[in-house]
C-alpha positions as CSV (number, residue, x, y, z in Angstrom):
1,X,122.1,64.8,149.4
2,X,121.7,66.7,146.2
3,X,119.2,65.7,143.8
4,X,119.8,65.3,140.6
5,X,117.3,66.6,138.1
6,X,115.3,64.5,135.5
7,X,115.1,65.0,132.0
8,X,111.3,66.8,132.3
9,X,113.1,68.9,134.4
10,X,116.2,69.9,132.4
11,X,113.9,70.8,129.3
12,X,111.4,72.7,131.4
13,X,114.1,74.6,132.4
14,X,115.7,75.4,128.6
15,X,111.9,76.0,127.8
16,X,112.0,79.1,130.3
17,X,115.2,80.6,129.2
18,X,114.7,83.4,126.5
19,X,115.6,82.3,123.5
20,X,117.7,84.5,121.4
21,X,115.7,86.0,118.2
22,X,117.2,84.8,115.3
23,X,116.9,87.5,112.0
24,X,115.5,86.4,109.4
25,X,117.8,85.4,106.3
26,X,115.8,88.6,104.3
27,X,116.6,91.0,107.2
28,X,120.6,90.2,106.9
29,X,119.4,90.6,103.2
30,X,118.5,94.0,103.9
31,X,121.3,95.1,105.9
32,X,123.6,94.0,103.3
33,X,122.1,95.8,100.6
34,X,121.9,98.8,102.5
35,X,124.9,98.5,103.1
36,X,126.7,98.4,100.4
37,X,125.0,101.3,98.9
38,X,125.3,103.7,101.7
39,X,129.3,102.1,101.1
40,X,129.1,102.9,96.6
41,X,127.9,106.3,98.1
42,X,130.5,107.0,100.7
43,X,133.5,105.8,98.8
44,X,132.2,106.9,95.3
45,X,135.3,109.4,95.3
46,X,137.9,106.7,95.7
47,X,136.2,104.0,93.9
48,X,137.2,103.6,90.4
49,X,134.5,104.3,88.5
50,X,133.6,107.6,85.6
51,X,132.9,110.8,86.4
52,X,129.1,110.3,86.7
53,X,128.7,114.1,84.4
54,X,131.2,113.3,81.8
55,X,130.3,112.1,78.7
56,X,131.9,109.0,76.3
57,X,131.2,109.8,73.1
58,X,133.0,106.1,71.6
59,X,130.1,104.5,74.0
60,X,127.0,106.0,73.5
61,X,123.7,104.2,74.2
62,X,126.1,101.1,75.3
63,X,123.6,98.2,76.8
64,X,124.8,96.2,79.7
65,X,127.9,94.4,80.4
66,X,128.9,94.5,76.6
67,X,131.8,97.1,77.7
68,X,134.1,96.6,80.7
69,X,134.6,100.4,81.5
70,X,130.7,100.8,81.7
71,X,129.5,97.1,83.6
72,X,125.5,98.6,83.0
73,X,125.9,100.7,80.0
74,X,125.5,104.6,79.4
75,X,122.9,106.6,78.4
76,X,121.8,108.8,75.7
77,X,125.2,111.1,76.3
78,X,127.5,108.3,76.8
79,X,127.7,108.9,80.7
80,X,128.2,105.5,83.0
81,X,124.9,104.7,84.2
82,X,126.7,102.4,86.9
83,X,128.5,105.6,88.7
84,X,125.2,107.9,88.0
85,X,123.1,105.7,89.9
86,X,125.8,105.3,92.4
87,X,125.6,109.3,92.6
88,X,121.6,109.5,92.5
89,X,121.7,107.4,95.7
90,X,123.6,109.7,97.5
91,X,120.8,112.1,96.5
92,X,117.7,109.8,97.0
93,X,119.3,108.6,100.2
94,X,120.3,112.6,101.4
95,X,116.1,113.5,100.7
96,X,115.5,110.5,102.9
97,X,117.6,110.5,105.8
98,X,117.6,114.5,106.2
99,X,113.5,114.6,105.7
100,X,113.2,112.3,108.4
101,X,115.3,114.4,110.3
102,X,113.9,117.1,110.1
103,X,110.4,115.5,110.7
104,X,111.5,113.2,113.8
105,X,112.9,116.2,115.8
106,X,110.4,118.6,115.9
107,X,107.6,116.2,115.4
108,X,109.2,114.1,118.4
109,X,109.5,117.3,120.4
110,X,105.9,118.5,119.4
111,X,103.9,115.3,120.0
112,X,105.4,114.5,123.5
113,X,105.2,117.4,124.8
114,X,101.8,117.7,123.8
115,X,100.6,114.1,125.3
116,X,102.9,115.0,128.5
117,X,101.2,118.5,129.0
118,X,97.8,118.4,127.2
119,X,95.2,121.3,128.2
120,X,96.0,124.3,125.6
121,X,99.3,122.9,124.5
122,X,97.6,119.8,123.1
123,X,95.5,121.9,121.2
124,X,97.5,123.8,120.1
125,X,99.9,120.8,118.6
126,X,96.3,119.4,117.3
127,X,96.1,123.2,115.5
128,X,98.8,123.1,113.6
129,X,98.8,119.4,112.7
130,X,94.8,119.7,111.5
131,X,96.6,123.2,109.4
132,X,99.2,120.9,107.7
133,X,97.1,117.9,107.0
134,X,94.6,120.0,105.4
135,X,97.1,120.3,102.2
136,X,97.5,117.4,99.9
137,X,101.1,116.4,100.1
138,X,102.1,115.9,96.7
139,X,100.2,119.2,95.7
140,X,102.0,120.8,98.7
141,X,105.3,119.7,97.3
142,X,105.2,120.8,94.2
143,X,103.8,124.1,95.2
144,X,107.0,124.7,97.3
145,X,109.5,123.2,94.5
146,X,107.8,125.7,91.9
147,X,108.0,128.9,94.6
148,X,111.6,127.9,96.2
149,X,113.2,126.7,92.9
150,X,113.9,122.6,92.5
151,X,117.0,122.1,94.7
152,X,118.1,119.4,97.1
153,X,117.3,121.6,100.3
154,X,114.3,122.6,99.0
155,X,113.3,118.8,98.8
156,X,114.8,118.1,102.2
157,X,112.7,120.9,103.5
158,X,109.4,120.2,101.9
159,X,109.3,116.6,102.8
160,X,110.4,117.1,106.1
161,X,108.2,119.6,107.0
162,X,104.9,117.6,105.1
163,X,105.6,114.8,107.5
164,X,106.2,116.7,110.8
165,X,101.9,116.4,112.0
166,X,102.6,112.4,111.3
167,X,105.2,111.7,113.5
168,X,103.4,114.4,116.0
169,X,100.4,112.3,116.1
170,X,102.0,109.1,116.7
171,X,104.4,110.7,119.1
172,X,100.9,112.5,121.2
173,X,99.6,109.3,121.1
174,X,102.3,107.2,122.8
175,X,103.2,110.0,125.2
176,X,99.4,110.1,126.2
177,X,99.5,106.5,127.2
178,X,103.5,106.8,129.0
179,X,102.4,109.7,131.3
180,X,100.3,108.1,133.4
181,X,102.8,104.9,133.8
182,X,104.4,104.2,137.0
183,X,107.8,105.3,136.3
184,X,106.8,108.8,135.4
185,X,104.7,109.4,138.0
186,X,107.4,107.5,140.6
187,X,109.8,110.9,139.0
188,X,107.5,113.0,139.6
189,X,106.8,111.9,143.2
190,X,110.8,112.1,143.7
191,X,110.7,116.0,142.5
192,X,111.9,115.5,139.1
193,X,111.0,118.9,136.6
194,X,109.3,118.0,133.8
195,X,112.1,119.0,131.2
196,X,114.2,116.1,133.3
197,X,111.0,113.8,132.9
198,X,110.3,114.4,129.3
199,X,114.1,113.8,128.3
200,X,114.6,110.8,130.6
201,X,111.3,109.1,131.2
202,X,109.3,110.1,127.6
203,X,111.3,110.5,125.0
204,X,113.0,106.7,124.9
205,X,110.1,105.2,125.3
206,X,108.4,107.0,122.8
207,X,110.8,106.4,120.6
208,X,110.8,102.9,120.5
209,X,107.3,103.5,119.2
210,X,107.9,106.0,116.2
211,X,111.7,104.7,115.2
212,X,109.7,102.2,113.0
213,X,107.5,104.6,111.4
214,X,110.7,106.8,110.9
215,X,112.3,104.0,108.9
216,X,109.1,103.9,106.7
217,X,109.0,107.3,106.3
218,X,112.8,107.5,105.5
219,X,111.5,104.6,102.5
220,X,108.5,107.2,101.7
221,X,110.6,110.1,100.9
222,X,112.7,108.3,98.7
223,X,109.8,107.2,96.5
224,X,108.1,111.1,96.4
225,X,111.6,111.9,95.7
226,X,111.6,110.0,92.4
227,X,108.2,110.8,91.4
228,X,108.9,114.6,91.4
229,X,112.6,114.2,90.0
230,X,110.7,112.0,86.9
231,X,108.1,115.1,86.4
232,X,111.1,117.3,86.4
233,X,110.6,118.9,90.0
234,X,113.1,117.8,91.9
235,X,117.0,118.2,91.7
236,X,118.0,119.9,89.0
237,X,120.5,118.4,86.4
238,X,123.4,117.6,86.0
239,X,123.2,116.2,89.7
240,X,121.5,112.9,89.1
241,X,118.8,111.2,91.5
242,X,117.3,108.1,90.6
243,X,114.2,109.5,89.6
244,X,115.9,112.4,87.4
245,X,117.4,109.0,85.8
246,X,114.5,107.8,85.2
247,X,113.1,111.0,84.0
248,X,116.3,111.1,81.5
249,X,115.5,108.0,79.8
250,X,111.9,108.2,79.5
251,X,112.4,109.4,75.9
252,X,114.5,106.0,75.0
253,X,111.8,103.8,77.1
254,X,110.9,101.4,73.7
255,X,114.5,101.5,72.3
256,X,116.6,101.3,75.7
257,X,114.9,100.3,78.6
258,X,117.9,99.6,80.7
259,X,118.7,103.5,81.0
260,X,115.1,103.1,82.9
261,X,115.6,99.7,84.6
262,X,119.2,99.9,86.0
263,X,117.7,102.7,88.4
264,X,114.6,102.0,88.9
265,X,115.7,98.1,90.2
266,X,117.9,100.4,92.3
267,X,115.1,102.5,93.8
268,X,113.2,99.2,94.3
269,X,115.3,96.6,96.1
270,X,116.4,99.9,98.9
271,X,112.6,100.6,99.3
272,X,112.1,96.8,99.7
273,X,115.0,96.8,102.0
274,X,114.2,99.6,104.6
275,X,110.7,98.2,104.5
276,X,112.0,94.9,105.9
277,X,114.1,96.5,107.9
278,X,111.0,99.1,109.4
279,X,108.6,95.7,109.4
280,X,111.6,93.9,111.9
281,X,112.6,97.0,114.0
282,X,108.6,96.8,114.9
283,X,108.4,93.4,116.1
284,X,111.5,93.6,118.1
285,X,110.3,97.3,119.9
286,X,106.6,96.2,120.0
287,X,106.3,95.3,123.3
288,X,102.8,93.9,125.0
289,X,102.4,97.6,126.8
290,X,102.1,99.2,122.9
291,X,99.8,96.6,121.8
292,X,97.7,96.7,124.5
């Protein structure tokens, strides 16, 4: 005879099934924003807005939403501050996402290997970490800007290569703790090489570990991006980056603050975003091994 179960039982039972996380309403926020300016940025060809480096002389110094051709003004040279921020976030987002990059991969490649290895590797790694921590980073920027010239690649590079010894550590670190797990020394055991074990075994697992930091970091080079742009050391004009925007309309600060404001509530809401974004990728990779 089958018995039916009671009531204490049934929610017992939903109690112990995983519950689906919800995201918070913020987090869609996020992604939605992000969205739709990695979209503007994409589709900025096709989209019919001005030619972010021509000039309308009938609409100079036009404040927001008082023209229909130019929905958030122009600036002091009558260019569309709506498609020039649309343009500088194809720049700002470029320094971010190619930094990153550049930082992930070889500090990835650096850091696991060294925790995987350790002995004279490990030192080694630690070397050269200890040599590029030992320059201040905004210092070390604009030292290579000045010597390199300011360009887009140069900022890519210089960013990039600045945050390589902070992924490294945090890569070293989780590596350290992975290699002596179970399931790496299980491949081992079965004959696996260690190229096969540090591709298979480390690297996704570390990675859960340092995607988080990556999306900050991707968050952090936007912002040093705009700080050297607005001293004048980062991608030369006519391209526009939201800090060179902001740079452009210092001069009209007291007069016309929304030649400042349109792009720096830009720069704002996608740092806010990806930081939401970083803060909820974390909680959903953080398992109880990495707090532990």
């Amino acid at each position: 005879m089958t018995q039916i179960p009671n009531t204490a039982t049934i929610m017992a039972i939903r109690r112990a099934r995983p519950q689906r996380a919800r995201i918070p309403v913020y987090v869609w926020a996020s992604f939605v924003w992000l969205g739709v300016v990695v979209a503007m940025v994409l589709l900025q060809p096709i989209l019919p807005l001005p030619d972010p480096a021509v000039s309308d002389y009938a609409a100079v110094r036009t404040p927001p939403f008082t023209v229909w051709g130019h929905p958030l003004g122009t600036d002091a040279l009558g260019r569309d501050l709506l498609s020039r921020t649309v343009a500088g976030a194809g720049v700002s987002l470029s320094v971010g996402v190619g930094s990153t990059l550049i930082a992930l991969i070889i500090g990835m490649a650096m850091g696991t290997a060294a925790g995987y290895f350790g002995g004279v590797w490990d030192r080694l790694v630690g070397w050269f970490n200890d040599i590029l921590l030992a320059f201040p980073t905004i210092v070390a920027l604009i030292a290579l800007t000045t010597f390199l010239g300011p360009s887009l690649g140069t900022l890519i590079l210089g960013m990039g290569v600045v945050a390589i010894p902070l992924v490294s550590r945090l890569a070293r670190s989780s590596a350290m703790g992975y290699a002596q797990r179970d399931f790496v020394q299980a491949a081992k055991a079965m004959g696996s090489n260690s190229a096969r074990i540090l591709w298979r075994e480390m690297v996704p697992n570390v990675m859960l570990v340092v995607m988080p930091f990556a999306l900050t970091m991707i968050a952090l080079a936007i912002s040093a991006e705009g700080a050297l742009s607005f001293l004048g050391l980062g991608v030369p004009p006519p391209q526009a980056s939201w800090g060179g925007l902001m740079n452009e309309g210092r001069a009209d600060l007291n007069r016309l603050p929304y030649i400042v404001f349109v792009p720096a509530t830009a720069m704002c809401l996608t740092l806010l975003a990806i930081s939401f974004v970083a803060d909820w990728v974390n909680q959903r990779t953080d398992t109880r091994e990495s707090r532990a």
